[in-house]
N, C-alpha and C positions, 0 to 999 in steps of 0.2 A: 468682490471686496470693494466696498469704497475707500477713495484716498482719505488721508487727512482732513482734505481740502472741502473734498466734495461731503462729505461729515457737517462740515463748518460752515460751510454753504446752508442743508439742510435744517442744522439747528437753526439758525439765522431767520430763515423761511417761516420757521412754526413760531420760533418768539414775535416776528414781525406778524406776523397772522394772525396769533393771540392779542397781541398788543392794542394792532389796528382795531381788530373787532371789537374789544373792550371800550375801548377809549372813545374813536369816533362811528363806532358801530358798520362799519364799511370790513368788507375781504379785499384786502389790495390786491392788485394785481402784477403779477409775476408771470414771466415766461422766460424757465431753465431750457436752453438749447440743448443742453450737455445731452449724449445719448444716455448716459447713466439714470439721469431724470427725466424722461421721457417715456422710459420701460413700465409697462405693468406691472404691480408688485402690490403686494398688501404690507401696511403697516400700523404698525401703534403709536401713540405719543402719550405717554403718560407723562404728568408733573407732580413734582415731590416741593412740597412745602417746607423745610427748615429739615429735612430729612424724612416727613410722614407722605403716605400717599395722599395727593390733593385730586387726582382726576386721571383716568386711563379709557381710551377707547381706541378701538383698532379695528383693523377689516383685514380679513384671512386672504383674501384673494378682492382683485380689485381692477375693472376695468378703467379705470383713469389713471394717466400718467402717477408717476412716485410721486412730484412732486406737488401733482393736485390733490393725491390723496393725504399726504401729509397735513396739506393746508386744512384738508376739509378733517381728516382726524383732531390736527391741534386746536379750532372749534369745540369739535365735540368734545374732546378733554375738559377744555377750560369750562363749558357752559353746560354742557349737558350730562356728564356721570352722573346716575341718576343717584348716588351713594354720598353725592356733594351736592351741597350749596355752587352757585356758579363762584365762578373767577373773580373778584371785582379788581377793580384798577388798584389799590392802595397796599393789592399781595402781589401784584407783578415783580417788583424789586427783590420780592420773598421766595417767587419760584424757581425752580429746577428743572428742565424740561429735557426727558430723554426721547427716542426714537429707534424703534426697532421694526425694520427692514427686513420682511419675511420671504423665505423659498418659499415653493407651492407648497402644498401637503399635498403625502406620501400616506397611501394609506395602510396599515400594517397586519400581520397576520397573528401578531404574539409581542406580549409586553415588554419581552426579554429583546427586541429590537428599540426599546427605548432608552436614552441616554439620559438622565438627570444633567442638566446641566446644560446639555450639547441641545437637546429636543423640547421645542415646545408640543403639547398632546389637544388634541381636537376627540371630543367625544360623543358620539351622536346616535341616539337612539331614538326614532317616530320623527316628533316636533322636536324633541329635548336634544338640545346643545351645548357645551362648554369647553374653553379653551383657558391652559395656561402657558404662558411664555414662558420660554427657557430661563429664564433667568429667577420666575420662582421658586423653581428646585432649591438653587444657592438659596436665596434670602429665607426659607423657609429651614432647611434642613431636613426636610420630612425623607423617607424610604420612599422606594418605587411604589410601593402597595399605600402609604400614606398620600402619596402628593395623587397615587389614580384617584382615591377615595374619595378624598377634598374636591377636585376636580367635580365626580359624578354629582355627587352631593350640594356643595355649595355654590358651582358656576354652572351645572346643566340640568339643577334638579332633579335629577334620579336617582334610585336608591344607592348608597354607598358603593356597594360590591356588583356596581350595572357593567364595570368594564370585564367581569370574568363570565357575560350573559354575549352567544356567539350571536344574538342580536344586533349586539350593540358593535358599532364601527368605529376605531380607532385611529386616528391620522398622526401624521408626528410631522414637523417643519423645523426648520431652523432660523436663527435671527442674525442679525448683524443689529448688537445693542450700544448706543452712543450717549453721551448726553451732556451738558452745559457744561458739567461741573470737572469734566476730563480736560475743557481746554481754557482752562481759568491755573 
């Protein structure tokens, strides 16, 4: 669990990260001592525009510090979702930027060890992959059997009903999700 503190730290980290790269096109540089930020960890940084999704990307497991991988996530949010236009400087004042700080993935034997809510799912079959954060569940509303589908289908490319194919490989993780707008 992180503190408060260290929360406020890392949002801080991705806003300054985004900001710099926008504006004077530079990654500044930072180095978090803390043991918390040091640890390997994959994370996401998505940003919400006025309440809409503006840009998400993340990395499931991650050999660089949390807090380099952060840096290099809040980049790729702002500039590269390939579902957005980039960041430009004149919506920074506009955006909202969360961070969600993942355990490893666990990989499972039956669906019925998945938590809506509590579990983000990782689905993998051949090349084809897709992952949704726990926190889709919430903002979607969807069933266990809706939020697999959506999954296979629209983030891994595979047919609908690929998570009930004993093929197919199921992981489940969990987050630690934060964002600007908690400490405003």
């Amino acid at each position: 669990m992180l503190t408060f503190e260290q929360k406020n730290i890392l949002l801080k980290l991705a806003r300054d990260t985004i900001e710099n790269y926008i504006s004077k096109g530079i990654v500044p540089k930072f180095e978090l001592k803390d043991t918390v930020f040091t640890q390997k960890a994959g994370a996401f940084v998505t940003i919400h525009k006025r309440g809409e999704l503006r840009g998400c990307i993340g990395i499931i497991e991650s050999n660089n510090k949390l807090y380099e991988t952060i840096m290099e996530m809040a980049i790729e949010a702002a500039r590269n979702d390939p579902r957005f236009p980039p960041v430009n400087e004149y919506e920074l004042k506009d955006i909202d930027i969360e961070i969600s700080v993942l355990t490893p993935p666990k990989k499972i034997e039956s669906i019925d060890e998945i938590e809506l809510g509590r579990h983000g799912v990782i689905v993998r079959k051949g090349f084809a992959s897709g992952v949704f954060l726990p926190q889709v569940a919430k903002e979607t509303g969807w069933t266990k059997e809706e939020f697999l589908r959506h999954l296979c289908k629209d983030k891994a490319g595979l047919p609908e009903d690929a998570f009930k194919d004993k093929n197919t490989l199921i992981y489940i993780f969990e987050a630690e999700v934060f964002k600007e707008s908690d400490f405003k």
